[in-house]
N, CA and C of each residue as an Amber inpcrd file, in Angstrom:
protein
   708
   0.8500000  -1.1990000   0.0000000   0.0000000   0.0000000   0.0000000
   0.8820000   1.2450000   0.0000000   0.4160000   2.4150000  -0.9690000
   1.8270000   3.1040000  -0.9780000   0.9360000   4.7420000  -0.1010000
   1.7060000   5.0970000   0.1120000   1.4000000   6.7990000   0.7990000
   0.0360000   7.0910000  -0.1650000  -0.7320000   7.7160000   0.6560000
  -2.3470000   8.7090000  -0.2540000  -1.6440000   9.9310000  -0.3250000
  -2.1100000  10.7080000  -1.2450000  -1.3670000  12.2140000  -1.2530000
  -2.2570000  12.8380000   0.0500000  -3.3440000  12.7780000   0.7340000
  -4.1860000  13.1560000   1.5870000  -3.0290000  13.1230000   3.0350000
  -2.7600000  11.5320000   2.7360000  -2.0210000  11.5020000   4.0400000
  -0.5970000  11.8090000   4.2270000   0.1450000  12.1150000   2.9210000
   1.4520000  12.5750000   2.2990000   1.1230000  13.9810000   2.8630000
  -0.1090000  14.9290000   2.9320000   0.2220000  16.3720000   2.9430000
  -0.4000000  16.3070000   4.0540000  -1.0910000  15.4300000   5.2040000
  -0.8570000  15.5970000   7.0750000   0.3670000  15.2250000   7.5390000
   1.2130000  14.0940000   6.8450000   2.6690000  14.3630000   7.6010000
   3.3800000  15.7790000   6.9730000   3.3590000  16.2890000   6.1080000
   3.9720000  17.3290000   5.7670000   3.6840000  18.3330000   6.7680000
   2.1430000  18.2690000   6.7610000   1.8610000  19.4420000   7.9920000
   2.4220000  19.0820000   9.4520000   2.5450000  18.4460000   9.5410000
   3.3820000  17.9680000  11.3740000   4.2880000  18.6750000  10.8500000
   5.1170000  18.4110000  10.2360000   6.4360000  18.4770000  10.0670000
   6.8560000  19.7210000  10.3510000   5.9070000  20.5480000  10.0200000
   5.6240000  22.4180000   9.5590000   5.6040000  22.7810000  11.4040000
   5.7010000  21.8470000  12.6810000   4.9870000  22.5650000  13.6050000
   6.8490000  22.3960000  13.9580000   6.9570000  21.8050000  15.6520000
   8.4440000  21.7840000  15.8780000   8.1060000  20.6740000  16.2400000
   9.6640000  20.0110000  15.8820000   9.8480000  18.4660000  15.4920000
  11.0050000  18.3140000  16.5820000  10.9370000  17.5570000  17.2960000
  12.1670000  17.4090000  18.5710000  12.6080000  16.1230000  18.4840000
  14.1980000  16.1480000  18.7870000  15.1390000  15.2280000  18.5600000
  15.4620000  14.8140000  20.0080000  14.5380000  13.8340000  20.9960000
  15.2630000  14.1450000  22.2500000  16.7500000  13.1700000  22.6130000
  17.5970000  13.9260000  23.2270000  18.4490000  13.0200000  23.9150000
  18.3570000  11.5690000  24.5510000  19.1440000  10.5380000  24.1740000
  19.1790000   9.6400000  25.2280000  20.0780000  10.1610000  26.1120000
  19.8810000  10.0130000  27.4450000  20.7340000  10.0770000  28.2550000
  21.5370000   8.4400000  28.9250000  22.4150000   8.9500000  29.4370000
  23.2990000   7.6100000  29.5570000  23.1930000   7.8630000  30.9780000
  23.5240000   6.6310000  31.0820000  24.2730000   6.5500000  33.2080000
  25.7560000   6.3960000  33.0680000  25.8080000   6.4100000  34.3360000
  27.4710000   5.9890000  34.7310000  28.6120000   5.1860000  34.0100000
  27.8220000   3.7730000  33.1450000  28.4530000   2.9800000  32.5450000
  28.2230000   3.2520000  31.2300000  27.6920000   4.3520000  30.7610000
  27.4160000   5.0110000  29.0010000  26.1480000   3.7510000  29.0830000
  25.2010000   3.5140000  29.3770000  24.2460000   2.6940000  28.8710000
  23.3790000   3.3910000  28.7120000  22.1610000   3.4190000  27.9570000
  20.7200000   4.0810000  28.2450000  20.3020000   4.0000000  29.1450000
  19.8870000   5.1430000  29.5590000  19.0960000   4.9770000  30.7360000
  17.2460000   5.1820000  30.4140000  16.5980000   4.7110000  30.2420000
  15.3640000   4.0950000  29.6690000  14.3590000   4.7420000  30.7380000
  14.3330000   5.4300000  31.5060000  13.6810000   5.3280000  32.6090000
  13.8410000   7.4570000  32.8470000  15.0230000   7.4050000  32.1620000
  14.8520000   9.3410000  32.1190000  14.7490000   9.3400000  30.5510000
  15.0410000   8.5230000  29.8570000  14.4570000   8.9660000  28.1650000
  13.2150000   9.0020000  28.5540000  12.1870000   7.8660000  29.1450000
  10.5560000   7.9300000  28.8160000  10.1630000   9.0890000  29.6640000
  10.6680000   9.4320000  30.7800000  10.8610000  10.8140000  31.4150000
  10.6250000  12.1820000  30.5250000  11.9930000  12.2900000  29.8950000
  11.8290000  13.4330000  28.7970000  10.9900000  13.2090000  28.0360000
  10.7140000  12.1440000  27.3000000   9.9610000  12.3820000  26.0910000
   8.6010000  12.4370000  26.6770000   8.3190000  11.7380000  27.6730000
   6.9490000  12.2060000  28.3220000   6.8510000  14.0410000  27.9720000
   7.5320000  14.2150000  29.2330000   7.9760000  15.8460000  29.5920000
   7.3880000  16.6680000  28.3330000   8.1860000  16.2350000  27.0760000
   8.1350000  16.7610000  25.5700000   6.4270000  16.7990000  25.0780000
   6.1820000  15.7350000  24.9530000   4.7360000  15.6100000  24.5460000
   3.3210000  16.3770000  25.2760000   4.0050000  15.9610000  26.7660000
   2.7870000  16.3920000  27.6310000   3.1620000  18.6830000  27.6070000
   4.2810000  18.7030000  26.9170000   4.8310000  20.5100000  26.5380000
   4.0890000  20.6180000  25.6480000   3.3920000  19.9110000  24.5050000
   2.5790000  20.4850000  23.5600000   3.3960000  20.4410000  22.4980000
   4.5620000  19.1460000  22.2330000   5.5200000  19.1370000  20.9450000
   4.5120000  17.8520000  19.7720000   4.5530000  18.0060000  19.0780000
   3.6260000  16.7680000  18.2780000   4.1110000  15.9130000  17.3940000
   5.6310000  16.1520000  17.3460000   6.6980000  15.0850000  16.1040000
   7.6340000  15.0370000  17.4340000   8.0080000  13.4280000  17.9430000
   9.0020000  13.1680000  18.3020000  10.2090000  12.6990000  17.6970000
  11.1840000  12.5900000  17.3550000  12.1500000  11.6890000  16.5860000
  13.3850000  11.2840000  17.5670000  12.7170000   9.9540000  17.8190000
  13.7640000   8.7710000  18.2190000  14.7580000   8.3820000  17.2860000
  15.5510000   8.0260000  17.7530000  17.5690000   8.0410000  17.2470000
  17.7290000   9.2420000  16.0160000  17.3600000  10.4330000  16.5970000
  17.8090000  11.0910000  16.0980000  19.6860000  11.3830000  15.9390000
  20.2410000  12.3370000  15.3370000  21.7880000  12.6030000  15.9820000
  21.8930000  12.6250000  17.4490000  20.9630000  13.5980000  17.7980000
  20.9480000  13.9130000  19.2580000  20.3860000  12.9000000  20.2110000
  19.9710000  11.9060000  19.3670000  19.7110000  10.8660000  20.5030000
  20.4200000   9.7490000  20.4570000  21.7870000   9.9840000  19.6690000
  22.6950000   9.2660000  20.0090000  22.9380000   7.9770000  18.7120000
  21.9940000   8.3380000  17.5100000  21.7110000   7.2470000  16.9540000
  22.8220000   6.0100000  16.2190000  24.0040000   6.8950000  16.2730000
  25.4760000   6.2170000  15.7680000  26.3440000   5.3660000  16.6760000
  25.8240000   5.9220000  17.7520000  26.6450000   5.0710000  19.2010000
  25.6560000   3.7670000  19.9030000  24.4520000   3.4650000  19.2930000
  23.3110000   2.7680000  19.6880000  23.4330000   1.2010000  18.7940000
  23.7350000   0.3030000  19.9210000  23.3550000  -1.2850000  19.3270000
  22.1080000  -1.1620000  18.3980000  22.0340000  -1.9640000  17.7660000
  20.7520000  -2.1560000  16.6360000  19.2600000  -2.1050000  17.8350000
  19.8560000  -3.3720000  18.8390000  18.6850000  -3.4460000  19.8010000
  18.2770000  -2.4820000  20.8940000  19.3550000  -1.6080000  20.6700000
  19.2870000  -0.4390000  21.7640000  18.2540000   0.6010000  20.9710000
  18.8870000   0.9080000  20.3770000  18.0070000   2.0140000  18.9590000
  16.6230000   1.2250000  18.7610000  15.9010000   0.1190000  18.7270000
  14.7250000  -0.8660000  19.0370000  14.0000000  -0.0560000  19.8190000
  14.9410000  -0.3530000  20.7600000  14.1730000   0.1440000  22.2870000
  14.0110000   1.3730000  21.9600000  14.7610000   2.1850000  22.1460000
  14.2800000   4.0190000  21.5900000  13.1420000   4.1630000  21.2360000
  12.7070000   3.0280000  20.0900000  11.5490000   3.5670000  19.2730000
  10.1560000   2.5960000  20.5000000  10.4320000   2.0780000  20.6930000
   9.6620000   1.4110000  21.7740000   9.2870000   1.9070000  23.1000000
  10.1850000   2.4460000  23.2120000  10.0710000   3.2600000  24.4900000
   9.4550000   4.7010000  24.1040000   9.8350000   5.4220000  23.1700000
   8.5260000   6.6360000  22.3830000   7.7120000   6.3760000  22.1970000
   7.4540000   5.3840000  21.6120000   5.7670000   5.2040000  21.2830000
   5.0540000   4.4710000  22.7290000   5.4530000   4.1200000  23.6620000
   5.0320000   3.5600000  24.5320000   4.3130000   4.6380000  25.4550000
   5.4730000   5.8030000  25.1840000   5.0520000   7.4200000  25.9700000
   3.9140000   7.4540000  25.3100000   4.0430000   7.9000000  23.7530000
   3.1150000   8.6940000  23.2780000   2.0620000   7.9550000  23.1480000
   1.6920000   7.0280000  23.2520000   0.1570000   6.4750000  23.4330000
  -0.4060000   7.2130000  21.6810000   0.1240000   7.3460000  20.7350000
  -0.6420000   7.4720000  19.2700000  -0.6760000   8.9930000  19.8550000
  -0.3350000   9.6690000  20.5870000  -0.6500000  11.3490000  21.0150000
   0.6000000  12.1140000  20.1090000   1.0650000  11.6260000  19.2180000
   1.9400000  12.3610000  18.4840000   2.8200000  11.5500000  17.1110000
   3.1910000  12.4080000  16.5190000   3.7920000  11.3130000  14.9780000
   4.9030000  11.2370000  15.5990000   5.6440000  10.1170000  15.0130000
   6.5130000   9.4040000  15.4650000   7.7760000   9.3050000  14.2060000
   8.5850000  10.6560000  13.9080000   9.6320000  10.2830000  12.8300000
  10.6650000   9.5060000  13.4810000  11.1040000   8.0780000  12.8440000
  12.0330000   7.4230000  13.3620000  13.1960000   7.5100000  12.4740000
  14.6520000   7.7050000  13.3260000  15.5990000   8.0660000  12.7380000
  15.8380000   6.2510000  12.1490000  16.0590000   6.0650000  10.7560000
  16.9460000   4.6490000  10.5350000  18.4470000   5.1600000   9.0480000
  19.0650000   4.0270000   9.3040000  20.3760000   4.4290000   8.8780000
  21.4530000   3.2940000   8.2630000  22.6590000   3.3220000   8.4280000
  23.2280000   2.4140000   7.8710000  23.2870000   1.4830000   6.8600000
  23.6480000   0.5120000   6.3520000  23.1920000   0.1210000   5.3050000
  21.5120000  -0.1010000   4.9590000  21.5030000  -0.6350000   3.4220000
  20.0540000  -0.4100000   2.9720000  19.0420000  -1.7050000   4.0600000
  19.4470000  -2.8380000   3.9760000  18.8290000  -3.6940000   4.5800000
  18.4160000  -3.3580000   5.9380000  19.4360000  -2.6230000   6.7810000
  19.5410000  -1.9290000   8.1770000  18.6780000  -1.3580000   8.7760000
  18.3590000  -0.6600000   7.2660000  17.5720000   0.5970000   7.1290000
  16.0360000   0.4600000   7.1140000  15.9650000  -0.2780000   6.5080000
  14.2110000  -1.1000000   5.7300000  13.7890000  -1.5450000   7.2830000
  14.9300000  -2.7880000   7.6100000  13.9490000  -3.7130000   9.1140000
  13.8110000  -2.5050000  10.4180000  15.1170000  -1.7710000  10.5360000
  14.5880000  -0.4980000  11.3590000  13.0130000   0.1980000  11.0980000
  13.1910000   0.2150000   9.7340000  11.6730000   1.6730000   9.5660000
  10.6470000   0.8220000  10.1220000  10.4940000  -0.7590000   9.3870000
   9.6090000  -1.4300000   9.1390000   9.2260000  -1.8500000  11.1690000
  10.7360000  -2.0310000  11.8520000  10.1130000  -2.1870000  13.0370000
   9.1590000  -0.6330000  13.9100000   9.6240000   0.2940000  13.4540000
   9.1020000   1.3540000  13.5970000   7.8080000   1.5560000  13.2460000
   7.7590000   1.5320000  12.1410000   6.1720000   1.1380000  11.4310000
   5.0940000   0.3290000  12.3990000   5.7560000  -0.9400000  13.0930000
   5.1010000  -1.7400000  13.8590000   4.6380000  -1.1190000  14.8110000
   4.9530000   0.1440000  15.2330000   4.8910000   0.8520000  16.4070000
   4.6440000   1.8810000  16.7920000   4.0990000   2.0640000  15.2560000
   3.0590000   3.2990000  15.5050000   3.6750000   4.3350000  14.2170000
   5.1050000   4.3250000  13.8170000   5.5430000   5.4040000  13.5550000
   4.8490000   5.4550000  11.9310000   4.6300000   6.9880000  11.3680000
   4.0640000   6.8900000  10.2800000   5.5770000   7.8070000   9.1520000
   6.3360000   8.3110000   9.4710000   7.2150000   8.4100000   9.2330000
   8.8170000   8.0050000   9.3970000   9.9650000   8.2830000   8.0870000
  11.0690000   8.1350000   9.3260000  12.0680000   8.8290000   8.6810000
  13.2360000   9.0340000   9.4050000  14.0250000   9.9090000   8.3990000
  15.2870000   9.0980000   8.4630000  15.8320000   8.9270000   7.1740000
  17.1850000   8.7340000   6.6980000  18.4590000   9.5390000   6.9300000
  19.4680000   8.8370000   7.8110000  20.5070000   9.4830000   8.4630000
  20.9570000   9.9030000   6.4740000  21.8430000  10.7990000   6.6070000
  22.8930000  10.5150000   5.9440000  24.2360000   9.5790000   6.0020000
  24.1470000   9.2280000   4.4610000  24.9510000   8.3000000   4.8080000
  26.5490000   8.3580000   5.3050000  27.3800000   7.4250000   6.0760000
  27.8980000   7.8810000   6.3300000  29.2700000   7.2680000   5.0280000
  29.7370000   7.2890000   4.8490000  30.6620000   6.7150000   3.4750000
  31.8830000   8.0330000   3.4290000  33.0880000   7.5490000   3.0880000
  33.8510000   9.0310000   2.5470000  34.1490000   9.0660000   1.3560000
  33.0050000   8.5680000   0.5120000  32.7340000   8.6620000  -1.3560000
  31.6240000   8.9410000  -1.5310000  30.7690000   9.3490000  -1.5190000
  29.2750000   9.4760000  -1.9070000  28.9940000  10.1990000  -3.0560000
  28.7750000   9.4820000  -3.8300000  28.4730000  10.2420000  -5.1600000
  27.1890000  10.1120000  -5.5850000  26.5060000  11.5710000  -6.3350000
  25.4770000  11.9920000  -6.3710000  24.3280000  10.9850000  -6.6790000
  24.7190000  10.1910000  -7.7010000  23.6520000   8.8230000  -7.9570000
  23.7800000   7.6870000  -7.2270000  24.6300000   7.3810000  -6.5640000
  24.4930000   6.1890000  -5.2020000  23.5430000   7.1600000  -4.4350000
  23.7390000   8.2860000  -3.5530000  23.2840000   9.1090000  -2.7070000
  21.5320000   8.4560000  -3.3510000  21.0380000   8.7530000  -4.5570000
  19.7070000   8.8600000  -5.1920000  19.4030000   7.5590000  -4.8760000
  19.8610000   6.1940000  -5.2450000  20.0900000   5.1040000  -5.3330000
  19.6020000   4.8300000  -3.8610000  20.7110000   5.0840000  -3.0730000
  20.4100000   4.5870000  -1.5860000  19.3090000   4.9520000  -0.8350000
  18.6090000   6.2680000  -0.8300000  17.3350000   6.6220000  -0.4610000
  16.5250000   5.9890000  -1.0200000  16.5750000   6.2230000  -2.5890000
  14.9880000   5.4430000  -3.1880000  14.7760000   3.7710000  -2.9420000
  15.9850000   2.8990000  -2.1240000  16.1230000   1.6690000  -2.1580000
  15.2500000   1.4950000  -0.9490000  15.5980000   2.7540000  -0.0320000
  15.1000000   2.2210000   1.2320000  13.3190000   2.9120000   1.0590000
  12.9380000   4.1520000   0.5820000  11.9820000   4.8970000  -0.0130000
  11.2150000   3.8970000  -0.4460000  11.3100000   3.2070000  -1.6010000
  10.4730000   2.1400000  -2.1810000  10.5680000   0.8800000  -1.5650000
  11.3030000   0.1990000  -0.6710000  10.9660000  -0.9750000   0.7030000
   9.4680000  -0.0220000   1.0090000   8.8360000   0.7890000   1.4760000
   8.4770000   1.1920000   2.5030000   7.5970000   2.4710000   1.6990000
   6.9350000   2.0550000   0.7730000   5.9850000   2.7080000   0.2450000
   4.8540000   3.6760000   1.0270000   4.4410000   3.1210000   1.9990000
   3.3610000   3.4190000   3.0190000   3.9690000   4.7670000   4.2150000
   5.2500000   4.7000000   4.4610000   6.0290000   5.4930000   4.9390000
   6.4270000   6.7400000   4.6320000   6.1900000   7.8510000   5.3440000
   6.5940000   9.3150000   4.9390000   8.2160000   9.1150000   5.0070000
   9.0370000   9.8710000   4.1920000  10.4460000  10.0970000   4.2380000
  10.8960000  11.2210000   4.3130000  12.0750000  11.4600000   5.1380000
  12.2960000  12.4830000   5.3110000  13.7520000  12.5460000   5.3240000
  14.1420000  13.5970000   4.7250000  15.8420000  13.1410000   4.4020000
  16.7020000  14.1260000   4.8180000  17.5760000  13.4910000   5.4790000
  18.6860000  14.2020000   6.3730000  19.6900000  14.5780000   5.7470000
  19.8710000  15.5250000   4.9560000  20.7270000  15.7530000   4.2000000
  21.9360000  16.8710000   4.9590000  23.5620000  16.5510000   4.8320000
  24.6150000  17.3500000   5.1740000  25.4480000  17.1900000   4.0520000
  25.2380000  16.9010000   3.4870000  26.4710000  16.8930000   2.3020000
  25.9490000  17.9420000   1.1210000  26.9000000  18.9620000   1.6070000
  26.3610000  19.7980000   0.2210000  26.9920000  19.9180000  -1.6340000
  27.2700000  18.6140000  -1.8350000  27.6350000  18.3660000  -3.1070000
  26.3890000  17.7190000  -3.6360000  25.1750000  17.2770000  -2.7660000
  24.0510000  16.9250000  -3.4290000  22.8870000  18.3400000  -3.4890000
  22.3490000  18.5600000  -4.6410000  22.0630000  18.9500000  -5.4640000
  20.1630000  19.2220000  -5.7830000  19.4420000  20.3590000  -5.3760000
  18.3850000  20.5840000  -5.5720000  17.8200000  19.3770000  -6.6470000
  18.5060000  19.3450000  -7.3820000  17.8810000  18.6680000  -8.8830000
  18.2610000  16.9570000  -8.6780000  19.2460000  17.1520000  -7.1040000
  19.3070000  15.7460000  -6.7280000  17.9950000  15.1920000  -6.2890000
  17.6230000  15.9130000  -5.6420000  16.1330000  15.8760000  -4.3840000
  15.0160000  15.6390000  -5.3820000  15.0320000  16.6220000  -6.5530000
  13.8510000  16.2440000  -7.6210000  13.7480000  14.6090000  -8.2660000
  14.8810000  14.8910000  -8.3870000  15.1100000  13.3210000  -8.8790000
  14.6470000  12.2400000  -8.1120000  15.2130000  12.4120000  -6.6510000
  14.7460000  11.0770000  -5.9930000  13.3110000  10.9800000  -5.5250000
  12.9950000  12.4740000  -5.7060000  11.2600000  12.1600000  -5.5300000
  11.1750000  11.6450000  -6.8900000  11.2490000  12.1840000  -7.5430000
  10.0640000  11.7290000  -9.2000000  10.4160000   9.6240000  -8.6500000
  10.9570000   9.2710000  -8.2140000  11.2450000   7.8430000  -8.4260000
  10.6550000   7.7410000  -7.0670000  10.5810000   8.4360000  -5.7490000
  10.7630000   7.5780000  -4.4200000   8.5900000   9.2620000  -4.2530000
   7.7040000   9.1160000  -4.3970000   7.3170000   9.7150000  -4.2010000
   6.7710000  10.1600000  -2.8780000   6.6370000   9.2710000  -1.9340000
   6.6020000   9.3470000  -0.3230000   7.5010000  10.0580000   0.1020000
   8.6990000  11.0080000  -0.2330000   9.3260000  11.6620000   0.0120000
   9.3190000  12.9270000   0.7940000   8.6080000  13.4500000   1.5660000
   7.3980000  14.6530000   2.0090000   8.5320000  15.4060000   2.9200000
   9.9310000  15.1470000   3.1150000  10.1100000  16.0530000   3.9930000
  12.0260000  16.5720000   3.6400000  12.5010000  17.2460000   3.9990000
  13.8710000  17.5150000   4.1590000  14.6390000  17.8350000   5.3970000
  15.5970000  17.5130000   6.2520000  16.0450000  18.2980000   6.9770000
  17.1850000  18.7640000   6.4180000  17.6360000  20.0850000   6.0500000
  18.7120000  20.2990000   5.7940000  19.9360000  20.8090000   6.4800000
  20.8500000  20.4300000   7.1950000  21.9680000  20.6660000   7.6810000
  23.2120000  21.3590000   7.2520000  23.4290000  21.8120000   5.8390000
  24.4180000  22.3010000   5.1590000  24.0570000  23.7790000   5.8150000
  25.3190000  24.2180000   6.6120000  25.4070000  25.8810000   6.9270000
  25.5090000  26.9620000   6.0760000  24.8900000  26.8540000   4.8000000
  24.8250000  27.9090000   4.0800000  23.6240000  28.8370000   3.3980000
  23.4570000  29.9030000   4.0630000  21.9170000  30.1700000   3.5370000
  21.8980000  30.1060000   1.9820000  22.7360000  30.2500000   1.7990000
  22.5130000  31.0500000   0.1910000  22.1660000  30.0170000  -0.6380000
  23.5090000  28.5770000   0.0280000  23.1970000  27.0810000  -0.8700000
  22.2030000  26.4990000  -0.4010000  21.5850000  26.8270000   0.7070000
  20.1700000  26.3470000   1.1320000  19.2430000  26.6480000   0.1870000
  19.2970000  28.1920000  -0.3470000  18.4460000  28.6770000  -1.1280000
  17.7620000  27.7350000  -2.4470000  18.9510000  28.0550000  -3.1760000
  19.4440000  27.3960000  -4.1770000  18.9190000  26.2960000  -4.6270000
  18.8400000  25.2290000  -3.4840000  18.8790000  23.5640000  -3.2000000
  17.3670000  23.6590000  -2.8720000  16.5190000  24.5280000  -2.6630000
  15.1780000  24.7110000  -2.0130000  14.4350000  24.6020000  -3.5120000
  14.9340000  26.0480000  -3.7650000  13.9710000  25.9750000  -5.4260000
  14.3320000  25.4650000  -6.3580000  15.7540000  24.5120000  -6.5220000
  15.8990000  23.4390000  -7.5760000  15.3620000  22.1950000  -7.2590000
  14.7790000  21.7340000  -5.8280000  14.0130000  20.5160000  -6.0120000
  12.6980000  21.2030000  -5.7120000  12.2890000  22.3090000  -5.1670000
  10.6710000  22.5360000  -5.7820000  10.2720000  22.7590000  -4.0560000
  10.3240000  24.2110000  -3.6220000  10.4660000  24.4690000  -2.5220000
   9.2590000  23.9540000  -1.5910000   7.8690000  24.1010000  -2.9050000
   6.7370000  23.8180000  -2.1040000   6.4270000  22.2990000  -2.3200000
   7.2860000  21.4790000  -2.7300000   7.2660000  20.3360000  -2.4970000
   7.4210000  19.3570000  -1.6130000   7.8300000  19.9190000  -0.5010000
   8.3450000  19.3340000   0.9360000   8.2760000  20.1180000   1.9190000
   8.5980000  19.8810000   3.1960000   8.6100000  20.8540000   4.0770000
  10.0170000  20.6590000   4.7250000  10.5870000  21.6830000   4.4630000
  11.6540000  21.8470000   5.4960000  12.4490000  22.0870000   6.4910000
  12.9980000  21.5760000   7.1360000  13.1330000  21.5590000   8.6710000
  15.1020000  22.1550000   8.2940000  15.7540000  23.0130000   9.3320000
  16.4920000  23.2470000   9.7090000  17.7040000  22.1990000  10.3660000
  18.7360000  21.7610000   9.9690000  19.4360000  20.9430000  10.4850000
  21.0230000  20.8610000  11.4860000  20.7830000  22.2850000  11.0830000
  21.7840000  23.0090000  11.9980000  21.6100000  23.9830000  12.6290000
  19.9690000  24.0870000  12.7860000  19.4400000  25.3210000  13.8510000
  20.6190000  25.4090000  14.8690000  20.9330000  24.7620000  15.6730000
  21.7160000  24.8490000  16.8130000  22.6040000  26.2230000  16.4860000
  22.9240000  26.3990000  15.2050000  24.0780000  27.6490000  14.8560000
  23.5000000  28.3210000  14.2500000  22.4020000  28.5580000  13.4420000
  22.2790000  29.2960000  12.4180000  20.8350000  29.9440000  13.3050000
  20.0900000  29.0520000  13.7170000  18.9850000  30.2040000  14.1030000
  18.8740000  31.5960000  14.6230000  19.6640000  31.4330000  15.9030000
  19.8290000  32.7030000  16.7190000  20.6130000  33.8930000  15.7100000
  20.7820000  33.1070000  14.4660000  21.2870000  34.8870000  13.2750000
  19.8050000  35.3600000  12.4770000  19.9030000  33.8780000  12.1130000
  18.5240000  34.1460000  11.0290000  17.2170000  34.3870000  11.6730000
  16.9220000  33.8560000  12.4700000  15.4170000  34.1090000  13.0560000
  15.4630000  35.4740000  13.3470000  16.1870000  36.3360000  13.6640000
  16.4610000  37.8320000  14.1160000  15.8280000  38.6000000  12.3510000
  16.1280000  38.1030000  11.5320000  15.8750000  38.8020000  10.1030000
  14.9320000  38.7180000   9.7070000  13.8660000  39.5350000   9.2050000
  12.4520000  39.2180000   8.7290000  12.1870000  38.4350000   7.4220000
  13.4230000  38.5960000   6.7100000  12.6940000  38.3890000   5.3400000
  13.9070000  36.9740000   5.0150000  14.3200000  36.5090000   6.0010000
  15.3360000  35.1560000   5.9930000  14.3010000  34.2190000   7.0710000
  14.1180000  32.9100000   5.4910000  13.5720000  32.0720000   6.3020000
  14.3240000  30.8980000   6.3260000  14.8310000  30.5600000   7.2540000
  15.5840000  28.9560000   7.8300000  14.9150000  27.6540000   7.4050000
  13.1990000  27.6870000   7.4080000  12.5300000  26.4410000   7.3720000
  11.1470000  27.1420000   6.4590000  11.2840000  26.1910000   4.8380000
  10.7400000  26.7090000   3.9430000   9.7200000  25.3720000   3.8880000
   8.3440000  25.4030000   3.3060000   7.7300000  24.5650000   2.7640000
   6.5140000  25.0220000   2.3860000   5.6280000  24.0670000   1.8620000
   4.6970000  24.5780000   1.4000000   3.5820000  25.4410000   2.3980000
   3.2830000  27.0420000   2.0650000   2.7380000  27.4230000   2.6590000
   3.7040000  28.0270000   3.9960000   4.8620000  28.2950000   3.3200000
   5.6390000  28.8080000   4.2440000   6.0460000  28.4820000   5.6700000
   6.0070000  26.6240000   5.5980000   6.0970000  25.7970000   6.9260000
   7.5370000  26.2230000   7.7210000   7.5750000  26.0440000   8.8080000
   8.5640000  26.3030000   9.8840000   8.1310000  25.3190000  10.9370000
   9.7500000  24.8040000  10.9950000  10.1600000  23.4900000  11.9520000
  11.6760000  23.6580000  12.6950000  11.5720000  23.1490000  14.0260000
  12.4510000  23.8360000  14.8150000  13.0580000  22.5480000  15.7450000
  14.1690000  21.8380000  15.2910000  14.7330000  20.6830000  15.9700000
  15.4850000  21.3490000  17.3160000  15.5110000  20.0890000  18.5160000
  16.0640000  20.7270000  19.7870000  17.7790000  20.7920000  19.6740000
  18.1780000  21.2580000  20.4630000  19.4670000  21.4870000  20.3600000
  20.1160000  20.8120000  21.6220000  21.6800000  20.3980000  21.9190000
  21.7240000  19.3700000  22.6730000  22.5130000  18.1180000  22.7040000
  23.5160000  17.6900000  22.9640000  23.9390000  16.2340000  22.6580000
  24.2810000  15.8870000  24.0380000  24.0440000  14.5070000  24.2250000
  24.6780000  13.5200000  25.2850000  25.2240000  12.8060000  24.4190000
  26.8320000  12.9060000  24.3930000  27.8170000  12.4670000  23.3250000
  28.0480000  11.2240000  24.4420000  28.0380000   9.7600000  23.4250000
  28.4380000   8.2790000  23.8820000  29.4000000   8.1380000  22.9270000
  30.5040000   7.6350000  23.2240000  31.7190000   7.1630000  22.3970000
  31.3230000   5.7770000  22.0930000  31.5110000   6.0120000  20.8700000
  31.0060000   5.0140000  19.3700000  31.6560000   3.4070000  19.8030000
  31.1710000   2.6410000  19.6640000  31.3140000   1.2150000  20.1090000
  31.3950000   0.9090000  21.5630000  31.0840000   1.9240000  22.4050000
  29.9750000   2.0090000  23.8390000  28.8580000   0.8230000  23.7540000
């Protein structure tokens, strides 16, 4: 069953409100601590936030066992009782990627977003390749793409929609307004909604300016990720 455009343009609209990345926090021995995540993310929801995103960066999603990152998404949706959309961060290779969303899916989530990948070659048509592989597993699924590499290309983004059409969202992370610009109206600004990926640095300039917008989408959407890391050293 693949995405309705009906229900393609209510995840778009979440997306448009603020979308929070919460922290895992660790204990003493770097483990999760499961018991102040459902804490916060309670905290978050019952604040009036309506997109959570489990293994986000900020929630540690690179330093997380396969079964740990499980739990994340298990332990969010367990909070949110269906009281909020559920973007789940999945990543790593393509197969990795699919049984993550798909366990996510099981659990309420109606979206998820694609780390970037991490590789030190990425070239513009693998980049297309690797989204639409995991995009088309998972037809029924909103996507949302985490993009930091700014050698990919507005007309990259067009592309992988015309093939991956569940595609409904962007976060963009590249620190440059201007190539933000650029990259907005070459894949079709009101085609997605876009979320900010390096708010942490760039907001407190741009939000000050009236006529600079950070988070573009259709209907002039604005989305505002938390800022924040509980850094776990990688094979923790």
């Amino acid at each position: 069953m693949s995405l309705t455009p009906a229900v393609a343009e209510t995840l778009r609209q979440a997306l448009a409100t603020v979308v929070v990345v919460p922290v895992t926090p660790l204990d003493a021995d770097g483990n999760p601590d499961w018991v102040a995540y459902a804490t916060l993310t309670r905290r978050l929801i019952d604040g009036g936030i309506t997109v959570i995103t489990p293994n986000g960066n900020t929630g540690e999603f690179y330093a997380l066992s396969q079964a740990e990152a499980r739990q994340v998404v298990e332990t969010a949706a367990r909070v949110s009782g269906g009281r909020v959309e559920l973007l789940a961060g999945v990543g790593h290779d393509i197969a990795t990627a699919v049984e993550a969303a798909g366990h996510a899916r099981d659990h309420g989530a109606r979206m998820i977003m694609i780390h970037q990948p991490v590789h030190p070659y990425v070239s513009r048509e693998g980049w297309i390749d690797y989204h639409a592989a995991i995009a088309g597993a998972l037809p029924d699924l909103g996507i949302v793409l985490y993009l930091r590499n700014e050698r990919i290309t507005g007309a990259d983004i067009a592309a992988l929609a015309d093939r991956a059409p569940n595609v409904v969202g962007v976060k963009y992370g590249v620190r440059d307004a201007s190539t933000f610009a650029a990259v907005a109206r070459d894949a079709g600004i009101d085609r997605f909604t876009w979320l900010a990926g390096a708010a942490e640095l760039t907001a407190p300039r741009v939000l000050g300016l009236r006529r600079a917008r950070l988070h573009l989408g259709p209907g002039q959407r604005q989305s505002r990720p938390a800022a924040g890391h509980a850094r776990r050293p990688a094979g923790q």
